[in-house]
C-alpha positions as CSV (number, residue, x, y, z in Angstrom):
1,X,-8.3,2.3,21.3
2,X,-7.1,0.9,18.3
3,X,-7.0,4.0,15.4
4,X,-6.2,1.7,12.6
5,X,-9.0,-0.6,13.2
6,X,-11.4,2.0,14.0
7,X,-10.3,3.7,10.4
8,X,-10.1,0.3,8.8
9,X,-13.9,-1.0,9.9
10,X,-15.0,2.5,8.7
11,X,-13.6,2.2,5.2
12,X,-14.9,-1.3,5.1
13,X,-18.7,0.8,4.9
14,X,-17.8,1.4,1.6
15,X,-18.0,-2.5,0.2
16,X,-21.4,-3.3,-1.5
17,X,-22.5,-6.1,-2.6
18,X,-21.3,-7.6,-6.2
19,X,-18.5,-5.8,-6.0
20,X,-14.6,-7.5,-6.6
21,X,-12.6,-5.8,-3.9
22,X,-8.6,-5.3,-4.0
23,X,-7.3,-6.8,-0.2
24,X,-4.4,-4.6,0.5
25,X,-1.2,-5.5,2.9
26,X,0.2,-4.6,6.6
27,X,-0.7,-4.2,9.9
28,X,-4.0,-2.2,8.8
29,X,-5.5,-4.1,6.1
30,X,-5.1,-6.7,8.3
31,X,-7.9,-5.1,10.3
32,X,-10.0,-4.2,7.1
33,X,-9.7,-8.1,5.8
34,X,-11.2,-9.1,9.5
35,X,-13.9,-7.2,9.2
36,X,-14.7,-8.1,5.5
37,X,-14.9,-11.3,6.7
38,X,-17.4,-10.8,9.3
39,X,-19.4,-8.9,6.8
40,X,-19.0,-11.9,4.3
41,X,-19.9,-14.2,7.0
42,X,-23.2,-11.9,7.8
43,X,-23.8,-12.2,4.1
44,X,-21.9,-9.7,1.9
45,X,-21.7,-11.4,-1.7
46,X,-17.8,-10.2,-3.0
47,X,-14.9,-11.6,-4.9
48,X,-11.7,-10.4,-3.9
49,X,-7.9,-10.1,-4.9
50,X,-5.2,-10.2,-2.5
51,X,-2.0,-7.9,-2.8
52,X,0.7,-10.3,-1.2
53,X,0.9,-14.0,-0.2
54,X,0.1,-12.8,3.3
55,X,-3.2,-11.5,3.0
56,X,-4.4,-14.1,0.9
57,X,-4.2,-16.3,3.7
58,X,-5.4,-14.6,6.2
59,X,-8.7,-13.8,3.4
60,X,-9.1,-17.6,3.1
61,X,-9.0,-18.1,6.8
62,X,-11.5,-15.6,6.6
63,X,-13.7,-17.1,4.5
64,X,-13.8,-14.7,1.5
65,X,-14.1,-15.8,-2.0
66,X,-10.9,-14.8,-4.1
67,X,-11.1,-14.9,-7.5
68,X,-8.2,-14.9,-10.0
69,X,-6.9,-12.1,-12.0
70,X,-7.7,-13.8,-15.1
71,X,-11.6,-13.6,-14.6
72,X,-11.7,-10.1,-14.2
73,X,-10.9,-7.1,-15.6
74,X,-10.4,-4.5,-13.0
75,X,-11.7,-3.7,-9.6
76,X,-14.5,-1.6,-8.1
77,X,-12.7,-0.6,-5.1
78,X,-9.1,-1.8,-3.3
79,X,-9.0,-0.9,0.6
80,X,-5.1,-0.5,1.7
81,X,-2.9,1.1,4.3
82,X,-0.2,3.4,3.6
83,X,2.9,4.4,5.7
84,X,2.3,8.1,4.9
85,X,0.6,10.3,3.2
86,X,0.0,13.7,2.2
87,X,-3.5,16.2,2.3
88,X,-3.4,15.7,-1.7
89,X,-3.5,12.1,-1.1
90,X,0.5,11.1,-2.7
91,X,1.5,7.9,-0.7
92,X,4.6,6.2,0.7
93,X,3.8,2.6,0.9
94,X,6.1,-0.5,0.7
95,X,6.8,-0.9,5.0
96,X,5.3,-4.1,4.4
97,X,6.8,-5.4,1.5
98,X,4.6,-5.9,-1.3
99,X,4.4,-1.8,-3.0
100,X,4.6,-3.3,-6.4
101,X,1.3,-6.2,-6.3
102,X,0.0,-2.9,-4.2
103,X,0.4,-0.6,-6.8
104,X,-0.7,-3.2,-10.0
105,X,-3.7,-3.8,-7.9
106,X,-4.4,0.0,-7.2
107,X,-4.1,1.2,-11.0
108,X,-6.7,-1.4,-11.9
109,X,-9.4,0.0,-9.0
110,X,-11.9,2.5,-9.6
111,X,-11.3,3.7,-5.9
112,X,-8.4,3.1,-3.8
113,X,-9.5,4.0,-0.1
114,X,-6.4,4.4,2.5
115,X,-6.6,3.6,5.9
116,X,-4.2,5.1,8.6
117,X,-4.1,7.1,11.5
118,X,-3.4,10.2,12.3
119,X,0.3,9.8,12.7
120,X,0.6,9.2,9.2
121,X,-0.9,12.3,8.0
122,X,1.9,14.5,7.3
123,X,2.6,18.2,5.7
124,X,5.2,16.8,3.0
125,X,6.3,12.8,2.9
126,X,9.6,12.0,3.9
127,X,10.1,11.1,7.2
128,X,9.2,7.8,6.3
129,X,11.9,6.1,4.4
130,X,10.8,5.2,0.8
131,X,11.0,1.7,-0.1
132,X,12.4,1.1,-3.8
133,X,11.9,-2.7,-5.0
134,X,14.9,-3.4,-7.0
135,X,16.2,-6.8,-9.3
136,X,18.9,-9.1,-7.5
137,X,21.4,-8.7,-10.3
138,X,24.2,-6.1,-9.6
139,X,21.5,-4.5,-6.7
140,X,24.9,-3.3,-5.6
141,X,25.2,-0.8,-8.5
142,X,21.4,0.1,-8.1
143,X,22.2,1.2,-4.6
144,X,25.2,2.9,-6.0
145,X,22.6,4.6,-8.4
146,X,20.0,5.5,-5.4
147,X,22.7,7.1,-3.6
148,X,23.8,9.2,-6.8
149,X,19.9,10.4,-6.7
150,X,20.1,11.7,-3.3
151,X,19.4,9.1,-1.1
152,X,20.4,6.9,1.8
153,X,19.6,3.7,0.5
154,X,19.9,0.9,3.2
155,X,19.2,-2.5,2.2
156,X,15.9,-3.9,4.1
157,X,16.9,-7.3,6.1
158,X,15.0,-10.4,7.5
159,X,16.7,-11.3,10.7
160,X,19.8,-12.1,9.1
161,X,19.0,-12.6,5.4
162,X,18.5,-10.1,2.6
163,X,14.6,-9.2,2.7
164,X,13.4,-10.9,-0.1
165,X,9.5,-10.1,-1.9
166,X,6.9,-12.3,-3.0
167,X,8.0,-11.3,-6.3
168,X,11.6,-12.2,-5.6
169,X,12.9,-8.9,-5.1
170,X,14.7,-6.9,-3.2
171,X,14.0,-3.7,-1.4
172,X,16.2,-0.5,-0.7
173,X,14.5,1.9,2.0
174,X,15.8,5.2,1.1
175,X,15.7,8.4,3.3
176,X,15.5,11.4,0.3
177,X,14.9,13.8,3.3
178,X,11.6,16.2,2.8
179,X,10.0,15.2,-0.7
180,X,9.1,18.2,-2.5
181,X,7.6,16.9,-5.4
182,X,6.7,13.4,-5.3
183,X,6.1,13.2,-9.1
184,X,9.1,14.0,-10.3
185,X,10.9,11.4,-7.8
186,X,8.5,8.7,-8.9
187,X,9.2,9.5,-12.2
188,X,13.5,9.7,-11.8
189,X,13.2,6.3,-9.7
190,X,11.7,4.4,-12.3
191,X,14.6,5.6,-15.0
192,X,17.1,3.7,-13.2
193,X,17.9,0.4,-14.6
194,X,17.2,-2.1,-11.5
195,X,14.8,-0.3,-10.1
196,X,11.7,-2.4,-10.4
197,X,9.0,0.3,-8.8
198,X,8.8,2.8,-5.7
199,X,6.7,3.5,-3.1
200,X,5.2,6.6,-4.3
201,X,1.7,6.3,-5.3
202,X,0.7,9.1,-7.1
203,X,-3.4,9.9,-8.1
204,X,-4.3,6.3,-7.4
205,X,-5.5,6.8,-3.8
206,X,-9.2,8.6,-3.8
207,X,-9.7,9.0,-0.5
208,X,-8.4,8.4,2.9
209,X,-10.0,7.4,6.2
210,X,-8.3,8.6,8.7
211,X,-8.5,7.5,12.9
212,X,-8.0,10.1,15.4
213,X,-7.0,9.8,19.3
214,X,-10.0,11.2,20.3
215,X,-12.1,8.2,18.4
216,X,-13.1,10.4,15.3
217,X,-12.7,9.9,11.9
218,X,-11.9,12.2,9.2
219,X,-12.4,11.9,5.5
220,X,-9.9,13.1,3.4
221,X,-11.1,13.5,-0.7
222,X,-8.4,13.6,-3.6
223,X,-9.2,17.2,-5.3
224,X,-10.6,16.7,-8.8
């Protein structure tokens, strides 16, 4: 039994027609991008925006229309995955490599829907190391800065090459232990020269669909 696609096709419900849809990235929008397809193919009428080179290619091979940012103005809905996340809906995102399109993409959406399973519902984040995007030049001293804020940065690596993102970036995952207030981390991240973004999302996500071992899905609802 596959939770994430189970959680993936269920969020996918959501889509309506004429709407311009946000394709998130990883091993769980994959499974939301396959099934929009399938609904496209049945004859769902959307325009879409892709989040990382990645998923625009699978969405082509896929069949549905993308549209570019210039022609739109914002988004009626974005379906993503996260690598955890909290019951007030704060994320860690970034395992895959494209938090900051994610994020850009996510501010601009009415609705941000999350798809994950169960594992990735946790009590406080932190267990998953945060990815931090950072600027090539002098990354060394951002590191140096990271690990004056109370992490453990390590660099993130591609077989033998510095990881490098679709927007030319790096990425630092940092282990920060227990987050006990996400805000505030976000917020002390992004003072640091170097420091493109973090993968903290914070009130964007407004709700989660969530896949359970037993084949259930839950629903969870960002408070008002």
């Amino acid at each position: 039994m596959n939770l994430k696609q189970l959680a993936a096709e269920k969020a996918v419900e959501y889509v309506k027609d004429g709407m311009h849809v946000g394709l998130g990235t990883g091993s769980t929008a994959y499974w939301a991008i396959l099934k929009i397809g399938e609904r496209v193919r049945e004859g769902l009428s959307i325009q879409a925006v892709a989040t990382s080179k990645a998923s625009e290619k699978l969405a082509k091979e896929q069949g549905i229309p993308l549209i570019p940012f210039d022609r739109i103005q914002g988004l009626d809905l974005t379906i993503d995955g996260a690598d955890e996340l909290d019951r007030g809906l704060h994320l860690i995102k970034g395992g895959g490599g494209a938090l900051l399109r994610e994020k850009i993409v996510a501010f601009h959406s009415k609705e941000l829907i999350i798809i994950a399973d169960e594992s990735k519902l946790v009590d406080k984040l932190g267990t998953f190391p945060l990815p931090v995007e950072l600027v090539p030049f002098a990354y060394e001293w951002t590191m140096a800065s990271l690990e004056r804020l109370g992490a453990k940065p390590m660099l993130r690596t591609d077989d033998e090459s510095i990881y490098v993102t679709d927007n030319g970036n790096y990425i630092a995952d940092c282990r920060f232990g227990e987050i006990d207030n996400p805000n505030e981390l976000h917020q002390r991240l992004l003072h640091l020269p170097g420091v493109v973004d973090n993968g903290l999302f914070i009130g964007l996500a407004t709700r989660a669909v969530i896949g359970h071992s037993d084949g259930s899905m839950s629903v969870v609802e960002r408070e008002a």
